[in-house]
C-alpha positions as CSV (number, residue, x, y, z in Angstrom):
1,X,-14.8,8.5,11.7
2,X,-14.1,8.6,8.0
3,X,-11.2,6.1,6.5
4,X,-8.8,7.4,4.7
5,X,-7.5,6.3,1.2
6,X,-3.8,6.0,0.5
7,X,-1.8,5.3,-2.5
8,X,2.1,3.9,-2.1
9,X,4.4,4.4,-5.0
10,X,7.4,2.1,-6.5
11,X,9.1,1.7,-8.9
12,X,7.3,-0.8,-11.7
13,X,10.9,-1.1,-13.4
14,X,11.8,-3.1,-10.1
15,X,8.7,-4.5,-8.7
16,X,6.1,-5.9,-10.5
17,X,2.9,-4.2,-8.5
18,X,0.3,-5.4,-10.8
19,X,1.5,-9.4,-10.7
20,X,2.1,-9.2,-6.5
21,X,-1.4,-8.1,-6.3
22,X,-3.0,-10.7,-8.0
23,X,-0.7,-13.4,-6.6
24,X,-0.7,-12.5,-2.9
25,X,-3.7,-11.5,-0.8
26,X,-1.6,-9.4,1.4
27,X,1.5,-7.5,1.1
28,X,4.0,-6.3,3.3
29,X,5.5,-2.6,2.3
30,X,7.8,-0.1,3.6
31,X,6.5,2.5,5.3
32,X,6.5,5.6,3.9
33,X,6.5,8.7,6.9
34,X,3.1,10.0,5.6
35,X,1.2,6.1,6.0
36,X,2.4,6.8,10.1
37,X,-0.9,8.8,10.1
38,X,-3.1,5.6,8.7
39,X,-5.4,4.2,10.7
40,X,-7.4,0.8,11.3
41,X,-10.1,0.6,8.4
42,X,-8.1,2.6,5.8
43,X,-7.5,1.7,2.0
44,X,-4.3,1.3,1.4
């Protein structure tokens, strides 16, 4: 089985990506109707 790789966008003007990443070790996101087909072992 081969993991899959997905990218989720947002808005930088309202949410600073960059600064959650580094702060938090996880983080919780909306889920877009595409990220339905992710599965265990992914990158997200």
């Amino acid at each position: 089985m081969t993991n899959t790789q997905w990218v989720i966008p947002c808005n930088v003007q309202y949410y600073d990506v960059v600064g959650a990443f580094n702060k938090f070790n996880v983080i919780d996101w909306k889920q877009s109707k595409n990220l339905s087909k992710a599965k265990t072992g992914d990158i997200v």
